[in-house]
N, C-alpha and C positions, 0 to 999 in steps of 0.2 A: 631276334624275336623282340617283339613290344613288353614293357614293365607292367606289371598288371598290378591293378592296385585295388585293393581291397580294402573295406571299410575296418577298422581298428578303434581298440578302446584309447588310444593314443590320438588316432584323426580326431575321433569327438568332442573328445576335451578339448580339440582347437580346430572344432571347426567354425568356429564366430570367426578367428581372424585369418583360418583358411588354408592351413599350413598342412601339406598333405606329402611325408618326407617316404622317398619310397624302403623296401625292408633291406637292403643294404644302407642305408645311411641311418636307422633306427638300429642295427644292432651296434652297429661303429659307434655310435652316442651311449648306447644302453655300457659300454665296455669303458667309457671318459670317465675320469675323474668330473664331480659338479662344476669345478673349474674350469676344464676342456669342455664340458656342458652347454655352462654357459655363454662361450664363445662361441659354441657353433650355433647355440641360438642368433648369434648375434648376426651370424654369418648367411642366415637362410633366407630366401629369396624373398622379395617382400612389392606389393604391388608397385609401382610408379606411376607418373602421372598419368600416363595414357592408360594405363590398365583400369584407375579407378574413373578414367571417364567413361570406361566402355562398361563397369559398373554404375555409372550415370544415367546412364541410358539403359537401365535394367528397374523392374518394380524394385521395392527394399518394402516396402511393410509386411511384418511376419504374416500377419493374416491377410485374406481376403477381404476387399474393401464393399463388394458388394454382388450379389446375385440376382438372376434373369432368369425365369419361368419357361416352359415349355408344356404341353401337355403331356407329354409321357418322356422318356428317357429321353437323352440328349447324348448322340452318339459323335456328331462330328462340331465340330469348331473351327475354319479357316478365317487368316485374316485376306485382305490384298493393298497393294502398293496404292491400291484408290483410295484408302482408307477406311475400306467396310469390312463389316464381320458378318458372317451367314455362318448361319447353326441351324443343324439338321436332326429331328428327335426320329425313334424309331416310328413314328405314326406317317410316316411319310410329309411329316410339315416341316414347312424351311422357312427362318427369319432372316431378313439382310437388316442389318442394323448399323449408323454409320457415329465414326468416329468423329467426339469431339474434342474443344481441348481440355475438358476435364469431363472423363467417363465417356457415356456411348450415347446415343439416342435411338429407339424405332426407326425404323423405316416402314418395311413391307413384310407382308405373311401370306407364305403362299402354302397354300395344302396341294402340293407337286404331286403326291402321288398316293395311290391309292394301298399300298404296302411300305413295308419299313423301306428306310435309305441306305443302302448298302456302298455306296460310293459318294465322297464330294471334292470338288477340285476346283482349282483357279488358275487360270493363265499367267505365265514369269510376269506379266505387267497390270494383270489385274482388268484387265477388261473383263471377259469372258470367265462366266463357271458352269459347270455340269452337275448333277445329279443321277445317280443310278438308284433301282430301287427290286428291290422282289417282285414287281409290277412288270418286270422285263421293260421297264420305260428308260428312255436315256433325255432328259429338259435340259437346254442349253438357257443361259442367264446374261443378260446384258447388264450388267454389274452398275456401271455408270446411271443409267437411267432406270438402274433396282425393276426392269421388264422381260417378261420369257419372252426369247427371242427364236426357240422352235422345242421342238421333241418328236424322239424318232422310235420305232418302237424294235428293239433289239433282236427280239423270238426267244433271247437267251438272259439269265440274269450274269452281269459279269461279276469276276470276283475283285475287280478294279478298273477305276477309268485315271485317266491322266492325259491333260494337255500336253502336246510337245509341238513345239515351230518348225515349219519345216519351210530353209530358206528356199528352196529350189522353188514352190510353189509360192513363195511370199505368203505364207498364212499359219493359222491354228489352224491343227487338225487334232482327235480325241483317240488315245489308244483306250481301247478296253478289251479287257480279257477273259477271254472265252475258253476254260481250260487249259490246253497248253499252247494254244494260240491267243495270238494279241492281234485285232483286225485294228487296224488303223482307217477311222472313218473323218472324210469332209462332210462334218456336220451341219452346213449349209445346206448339201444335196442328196446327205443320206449314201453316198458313193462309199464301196470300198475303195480305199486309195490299193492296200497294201496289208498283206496277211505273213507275220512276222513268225515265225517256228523256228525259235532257235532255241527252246525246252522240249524234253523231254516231262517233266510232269506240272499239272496246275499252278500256274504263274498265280502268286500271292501280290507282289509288292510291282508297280511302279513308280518310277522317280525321273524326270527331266531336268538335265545341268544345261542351263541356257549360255551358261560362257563356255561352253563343250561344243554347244547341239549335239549332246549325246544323250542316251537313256540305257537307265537302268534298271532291270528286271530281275525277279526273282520269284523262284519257284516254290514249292511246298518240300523239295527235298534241300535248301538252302544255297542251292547253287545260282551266282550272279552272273548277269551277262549282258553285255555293253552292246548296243548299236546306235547306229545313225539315227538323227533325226530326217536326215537329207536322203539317204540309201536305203534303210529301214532294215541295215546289216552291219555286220561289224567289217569297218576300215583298218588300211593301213595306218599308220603313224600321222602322216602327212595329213590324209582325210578327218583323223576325229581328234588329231590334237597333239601338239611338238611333246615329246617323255611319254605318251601312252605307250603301256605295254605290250609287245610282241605274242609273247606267250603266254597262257595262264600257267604254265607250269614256274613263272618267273614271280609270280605273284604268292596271296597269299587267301586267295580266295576259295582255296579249298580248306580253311580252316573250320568252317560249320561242319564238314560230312567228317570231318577228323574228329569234332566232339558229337558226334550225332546229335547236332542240333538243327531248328529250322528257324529261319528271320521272320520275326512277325511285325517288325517295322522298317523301315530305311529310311533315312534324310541325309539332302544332299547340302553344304553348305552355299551362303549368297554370292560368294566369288569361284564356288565348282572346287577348290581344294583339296575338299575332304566331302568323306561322307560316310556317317555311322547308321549302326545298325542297333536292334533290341533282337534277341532272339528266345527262345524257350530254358537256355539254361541262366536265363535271368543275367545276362552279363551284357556291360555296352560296348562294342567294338567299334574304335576310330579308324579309319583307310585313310590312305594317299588314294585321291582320286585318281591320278595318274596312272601311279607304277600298279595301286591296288596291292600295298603294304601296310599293314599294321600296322598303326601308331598310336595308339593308347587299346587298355582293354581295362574295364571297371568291374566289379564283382558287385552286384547287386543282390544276391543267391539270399535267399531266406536262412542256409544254416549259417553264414555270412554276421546276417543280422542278428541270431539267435546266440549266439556265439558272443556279439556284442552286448547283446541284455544280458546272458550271465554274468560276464564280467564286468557289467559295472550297470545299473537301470538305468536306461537311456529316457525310457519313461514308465508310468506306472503300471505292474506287470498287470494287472488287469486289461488293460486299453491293451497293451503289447501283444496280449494271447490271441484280442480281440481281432486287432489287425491282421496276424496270423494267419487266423483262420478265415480271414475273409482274403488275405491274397487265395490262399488255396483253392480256396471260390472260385476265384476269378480266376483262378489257369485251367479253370472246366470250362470255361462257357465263351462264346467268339469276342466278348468284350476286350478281352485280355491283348487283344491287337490293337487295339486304338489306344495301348500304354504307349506315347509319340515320344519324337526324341528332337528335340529342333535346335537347330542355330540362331547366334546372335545376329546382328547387321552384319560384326564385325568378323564373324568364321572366325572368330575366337573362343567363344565359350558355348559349350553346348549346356540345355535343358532340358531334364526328363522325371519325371514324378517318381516317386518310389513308396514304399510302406513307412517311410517313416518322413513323407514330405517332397517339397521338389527342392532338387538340387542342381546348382550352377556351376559349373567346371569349369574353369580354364585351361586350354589344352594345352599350352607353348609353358606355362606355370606347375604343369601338372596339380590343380589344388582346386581345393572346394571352397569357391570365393563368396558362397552365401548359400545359405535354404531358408526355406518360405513353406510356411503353412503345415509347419511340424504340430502343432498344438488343433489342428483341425480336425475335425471327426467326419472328412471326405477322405475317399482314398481319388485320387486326382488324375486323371489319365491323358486323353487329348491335349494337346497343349499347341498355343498358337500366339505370337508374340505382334501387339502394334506394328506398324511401320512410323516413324516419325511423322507431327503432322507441322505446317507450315503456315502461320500466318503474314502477314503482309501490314503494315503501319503504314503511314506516310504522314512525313513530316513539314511541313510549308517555310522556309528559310528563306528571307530576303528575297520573296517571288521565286525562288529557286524551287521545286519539288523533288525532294531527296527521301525516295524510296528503299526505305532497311525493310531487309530478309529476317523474321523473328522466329526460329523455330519453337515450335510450343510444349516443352518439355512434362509430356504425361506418358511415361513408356510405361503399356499396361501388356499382364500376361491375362490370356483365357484358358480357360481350362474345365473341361468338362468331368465331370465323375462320376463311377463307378454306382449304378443305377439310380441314379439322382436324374430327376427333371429339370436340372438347371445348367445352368452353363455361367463361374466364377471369375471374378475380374481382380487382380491384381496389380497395384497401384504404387505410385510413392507414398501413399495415404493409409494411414489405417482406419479403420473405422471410429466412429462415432462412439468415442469411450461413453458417451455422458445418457447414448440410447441404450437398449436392451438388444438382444442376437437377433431376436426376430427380425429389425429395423431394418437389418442391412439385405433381407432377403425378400423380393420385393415380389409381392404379388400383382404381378402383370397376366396372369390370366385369370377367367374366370372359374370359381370352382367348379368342381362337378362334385355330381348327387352323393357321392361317397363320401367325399372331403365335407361335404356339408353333414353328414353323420357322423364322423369321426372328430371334426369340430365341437360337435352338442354332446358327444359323449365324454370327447374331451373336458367342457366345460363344467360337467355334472360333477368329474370327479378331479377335480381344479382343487389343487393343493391351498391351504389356508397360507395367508400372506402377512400374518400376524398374531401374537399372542401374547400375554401376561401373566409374569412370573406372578403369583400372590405369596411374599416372604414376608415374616417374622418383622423385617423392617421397613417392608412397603410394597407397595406394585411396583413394577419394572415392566413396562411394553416396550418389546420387539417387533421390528421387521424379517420377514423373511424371505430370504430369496428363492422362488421356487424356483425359477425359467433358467436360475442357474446352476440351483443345487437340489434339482428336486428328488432324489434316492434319500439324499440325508434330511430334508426337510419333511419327508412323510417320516423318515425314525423316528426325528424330534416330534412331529404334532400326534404320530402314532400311540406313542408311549405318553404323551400329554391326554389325550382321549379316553386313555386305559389306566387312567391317575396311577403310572409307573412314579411319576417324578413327585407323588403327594408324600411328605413327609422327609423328603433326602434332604440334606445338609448340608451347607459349603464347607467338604473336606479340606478344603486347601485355596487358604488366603496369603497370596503375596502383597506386599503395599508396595505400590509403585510397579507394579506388574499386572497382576489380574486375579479374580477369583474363580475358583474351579468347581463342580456340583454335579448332581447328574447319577450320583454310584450311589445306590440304595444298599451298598455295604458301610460304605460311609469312611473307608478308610484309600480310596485310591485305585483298589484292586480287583473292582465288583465290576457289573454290568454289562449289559449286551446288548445286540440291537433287534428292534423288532422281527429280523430272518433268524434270530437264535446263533446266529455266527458273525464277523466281522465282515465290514463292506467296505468298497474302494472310497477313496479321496475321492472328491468333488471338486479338482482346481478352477478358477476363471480369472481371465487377464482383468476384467474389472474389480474383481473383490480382493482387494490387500487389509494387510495388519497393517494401515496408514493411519488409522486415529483410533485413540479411546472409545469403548464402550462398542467392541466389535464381538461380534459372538462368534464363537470357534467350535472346533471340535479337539476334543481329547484326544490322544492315542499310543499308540506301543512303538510305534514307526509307520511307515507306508501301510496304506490301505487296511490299517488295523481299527476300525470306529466300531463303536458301541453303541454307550448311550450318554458317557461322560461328556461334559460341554462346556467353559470357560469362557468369561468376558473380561477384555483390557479395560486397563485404565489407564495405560497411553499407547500410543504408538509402538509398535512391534513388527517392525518390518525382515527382521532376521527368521520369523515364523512362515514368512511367506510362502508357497508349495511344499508344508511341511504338516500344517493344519486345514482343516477346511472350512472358511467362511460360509457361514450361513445365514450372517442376519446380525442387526444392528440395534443399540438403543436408543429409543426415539424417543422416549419419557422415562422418569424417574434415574438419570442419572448421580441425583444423590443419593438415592437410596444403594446405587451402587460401592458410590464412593463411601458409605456410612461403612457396608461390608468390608472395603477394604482396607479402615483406618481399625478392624478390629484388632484384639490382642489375640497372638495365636501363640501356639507351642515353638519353640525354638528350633524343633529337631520335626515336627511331623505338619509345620505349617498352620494344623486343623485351630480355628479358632476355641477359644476356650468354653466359651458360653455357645453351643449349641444357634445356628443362622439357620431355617428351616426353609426349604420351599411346601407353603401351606398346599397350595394347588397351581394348577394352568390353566389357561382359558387362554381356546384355539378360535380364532375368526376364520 
């Protein structure tokens, strides 16, 4: 049986450098002396060159570098070996957009059909894609020249379409599935070739191994089944491939009906090896494509994850509840099938999204060798990975013409989510520290009538972006960040509005640290926030305790803010995801500095002589 491995308050503490030791080798360590400890750390498997190239050739920046518009939800996302990307929203519209060497460009927009898109697919070699749709329409796509090259009309909506080659006839042909049949059509001439019944109930999943010419199908009750592409049936050994398995009673593919689960993804790898699956008890199973043996299986399971937040906050239990409840969501509703699982070039490491981010595997490693887009407020599902692209130099030598092969190293992941209109790009780039979040989500279409109300309403009640403290010793104007922290930014100018903060006193002056204010008890111990209860942190990758005269928030621990509030007077980087930046001094930084050359009590901080804040004034 396969080691199953499940996420641990031990994985995450190392999952930056990836080290994922399965629970025999964790109790055997837990029993070592720190001595024997630390030898076996020394001892644990650790990338090599080739591993971290095939890490080379993976996005690495934590966040998404940039997003692409659609008008309604954005359901599917494929790449091809041509280097284009088509993405499909449930309006029935479909973009082909082509890959550059740095990011993507337009191409073409087609409104394919006149109901959602319920299938998209592309040929092993990227010529040819299809589209299905609730329109019972099936549009074939000539990739290359981004032009509909036909459309056929079904009578039926299938629950999946899939290229597969079929060499006999030298051509693509489209299986799509019709209940528990799969008609295998020449989408040139609309012909049935071949009608496949080798299930018993509603085929969910196909999948095409073109170093097979085998395909693979699978049903609504989780059972999988291999046939030709050639015979459009399942062969002997010889016909679909040297080590394929004889019998399924030899295999392992009655493991789903053993957990009364169902597969609601499958991907096959780019050398046909292996091929995993996603299914409803949230776990990821790796096959031998061959024998169709288990060889890896990952626990993804929400008690899983919950299990991990108690024992240690992986992140702030607000957001954590939040994501929560929105997986929950999402295992009602049919989106929850487009959660994808993909392989690298190299059918070594697979990728698949999860609630707390996307995460990259290395299977031969057993180890989680990176995640990306932990800190996002997408939950991230479709997933579709660049092909490498290639440019060409030429260089002129002695009249000689000596042409170098340059590949153009930008391996970008797409990724669409979880009712979002957009479809996200990840890069070796991170974004644009020096812009605002907005910057990197690009409005490429144009709005409609609702967004243009939600816009003007937005803007009416447009949080104020600055204000000045009026204290005993001077004005003090701040900036405020709203677009990053706006929960805590409406506390602050709330209680400013409501002159909460008229007459409070700087309870607590450090020199050479910061002053602290904001508790109209006056002693440390007061205060609340405008909901009458404590509200979450506000973190953002741009806002650090990187320099003086940074405005913070107070608090008890995690997501405990009031109405207390503190400005540095240097740098304070050890505060960092501990308080919440909300805003900066843009004037009167001696008046700061005057507060905190005060004389204060020894034992309670509080200045001696009374420092008042007189009033606020909110812009």
């Amino acid at each position: 049986m396969p080691r199953t491995t499940t996420i641990t308050k031990q994985w995450y503490q190392r999952r930056v450098r990836g080290e994922m030791k399965d629970e025999a080798a964790t109790k055997a360590a837990a029993e070592q002396s720190e001595e024997s400890e630390e030898n076996a750390v020394s001892k644990r498997p650790k990338l090599n060159t080739m591993d971290k190239g095939l890490l080379y050739n993976l996005p690495s920046a934590k966040n998404y570098e940039i997003s692409y518009m659609h008008r309604d939800v954005v359901e599917f996302c494929i790449t091809t070996p041509t280097n284009f990307i088509i993405t499909a929203s449930s309006d029935g519209h479909i973009k082909f957009w082509k890959k550059s060497d740095e990011g993507i460009e337009f191409v073409k927009h087609f409104r394919a059909h006149l109901s959602a898109v319920v299938g998209l697919c592309a040929t092993y070699d990227g010529l040819y894609a299809a589209s299905s749709s609730m329109d019972k329409a099936l549009k074939i796509f000539d990739v290359k020249n981004f032009d509909m090259l036909t459309m056929m009309q079904l009578g039926y909506v299938p629950s999946v379409v899939c290229f597969i080659y079929c060499y006999t006839r030298q051509q693509h042909l489209i299986a799509c599935a019709k209940e528990t049949e799969i008609l295998v059509y020449d989408y040139l001439t609309s012909e049935v070739i071949s009608t496949v019944t080798v299930h018993m109930s509603p085929v969910k999943c196909i999948q095409y191994s073109h170093p097979h010419r085998v395909v693979l199908s699978v049903d609504d009750k989780g059972i999988i089944e291999y046939w030709s592409s050639d015979t459009f049936k399942f062969e002997n050994q010889s016909a679909m491939g040297k080590g394929l398995f004889k019998y399924k009673t030899d295999t392992d593919l009655f493991t789903f009906l053993q957990h009364k689960c169902t597969i609601l993804n499958i991907s096959i790898s780019p050398d046909g090896k292996y091929f995993a699956t996603f299914s409803t008890d949230r776990k990821i199973r790796v096959f031998n494509f061959l024998t169709a043996k288990l060889f890896r299986v990952y626990d993804e399971s929400l008690a899983v994850a919950t299990q991990l937040q108690q024992d240690e906050q992986l992140i702030p239990s607000i957001d954590f509840g939040r994501r929560i409840a929105q997986e929950r969501d999402l295992e009602k509703v049919e989106q929850f099938r487009f959660s994808g699982i993909i392989f690298d070039d190299s059918s070594s490491l697979i990728i698949y999204p999860t609630l707390l981010g996307i995460k990259m595997l290395h299977l031969h490693l057993n180890k989680c060798v990176r995640m990306i887009g932990v800190t996002e407020n997408v939950r991230f599902l479709s997933l579709a990975l660049s092909f490498p692209t290639i440019k060409k130099t030429t260089y002129e030598l002695s009249a000689v013409n000596n042409h170098i092969v340059q590949a153009s190293h930008d391996p970008t992941l797409f990724c669409t989510g979880h009712k979002k209109n957009r479809f996200y790009l990840f890069s070796p780039r991170e974004p644009d520290q020096t812009n605002l979040e907005s910057d990197r989500d690009i409005l490429n279409e144009r709005p409609t009538r609702e967004d243009i109300i939600a816009a003007q309403t937005d803007e009416k009640a447009k949080l104020a972006s600055s204000t000045i403290l009026h204290t005993t010793y001077g004005d003090v104007h701040m900036r405020l960040f709203t677009a990053e922290c706006p929960r805590t930014v409406e506390n602050f100018t709330t209680h400013a509005k409501n002159n909460y903060y008229n007459g409070v006193i700087f309870h607590r002056v450090i020199k050479q640290f910061m002053v602290q204010t904001g508790d109209p008890v006056g002693d440390g111990t007061g205060g609340e926030s405008i909901w009458g209860s404590d509200f979450e942190d506000e973190f953002h990758r741009n806002l650090k305790h990187d320099r003086p005269y940074t405005v913070s928030m107070a608090n008890r621990g995690a997501n405990t803010n009031g109405s207390q509030f503190f400005i540095t007077l240097i740098p304070t980087p050890w505060l960092d995801n501990k308080h919440t930046v909300f805003g900066r001094v843009i004037k009167g930084m001696d008046v700061i500095e005057k507060i905190g050359q005060a004389k204060t009590h020894p034992k309670t901080d509080a200045p001696y002589e009374p420092i008042k804040i007189m009033s606020v004034s909110v812009k």
